[in-house]
N, C-alpha and C positions, 0 to 999 in steps of 0.2 A: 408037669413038674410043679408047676405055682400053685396047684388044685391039693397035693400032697403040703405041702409046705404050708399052707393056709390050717389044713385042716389038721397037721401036727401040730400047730400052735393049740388050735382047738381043742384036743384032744388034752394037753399040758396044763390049759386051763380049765380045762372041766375036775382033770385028776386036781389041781388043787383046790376047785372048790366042793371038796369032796373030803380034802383034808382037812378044810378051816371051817365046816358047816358048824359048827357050834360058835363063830365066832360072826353075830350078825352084820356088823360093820365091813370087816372081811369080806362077807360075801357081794354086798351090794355095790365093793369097789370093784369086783371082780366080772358084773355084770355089762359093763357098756363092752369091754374087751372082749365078751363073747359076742354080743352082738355083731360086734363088727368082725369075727371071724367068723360065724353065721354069713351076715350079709355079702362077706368077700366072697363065700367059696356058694353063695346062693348065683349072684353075676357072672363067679367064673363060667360054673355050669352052664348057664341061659347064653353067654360067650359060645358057648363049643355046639350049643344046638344050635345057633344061630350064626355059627361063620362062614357058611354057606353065602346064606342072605347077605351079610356085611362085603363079602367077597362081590356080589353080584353085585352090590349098590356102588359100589368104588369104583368099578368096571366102566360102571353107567356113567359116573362124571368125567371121565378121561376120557 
C-alpha cells in the first residue's frame, strides 16, 4: 500500500513537471521532491526483497 502511495505522489509530480517545463525556476523547485519520492519507493522495494532477511535477524536477537 505505502509502495502505491509513494509512487502516486510521483507520478503527480512528474505530471506537473511536465506542465511548468517552460518555467525554469519551477522545475528545479520540483526536483528534490522527486528525489525523494524516487528514493522512498527505491527502500520500500529493497524492504520487501529483503524482509525475509530482517525477519531472520530479529529472530536472532531474541
Amino acid at each position: 500500500m505505502t509502495i502505491f502511495l509513494s509512487e502516486g505522489i510521483l507520478v503527480g509530480q512528474l505530471i506537473e513537471v511536465i506542465q511548468i517545463r517552460t518555467d525554469l525556476n519551477e522545475v528545479i523547485d520540483c526536483i528534490p521532491n522527486l528525489l525523494i519520492s524516487i528514493i522512498v519507493g527505491i527502500e520500500f522495494i529493497g524492504l520487501l526483497f529483503n524482509s525475509e532477511k530482517i525477519c531472520d535477524s530479529h529472530k536472532s536477537f531474541q
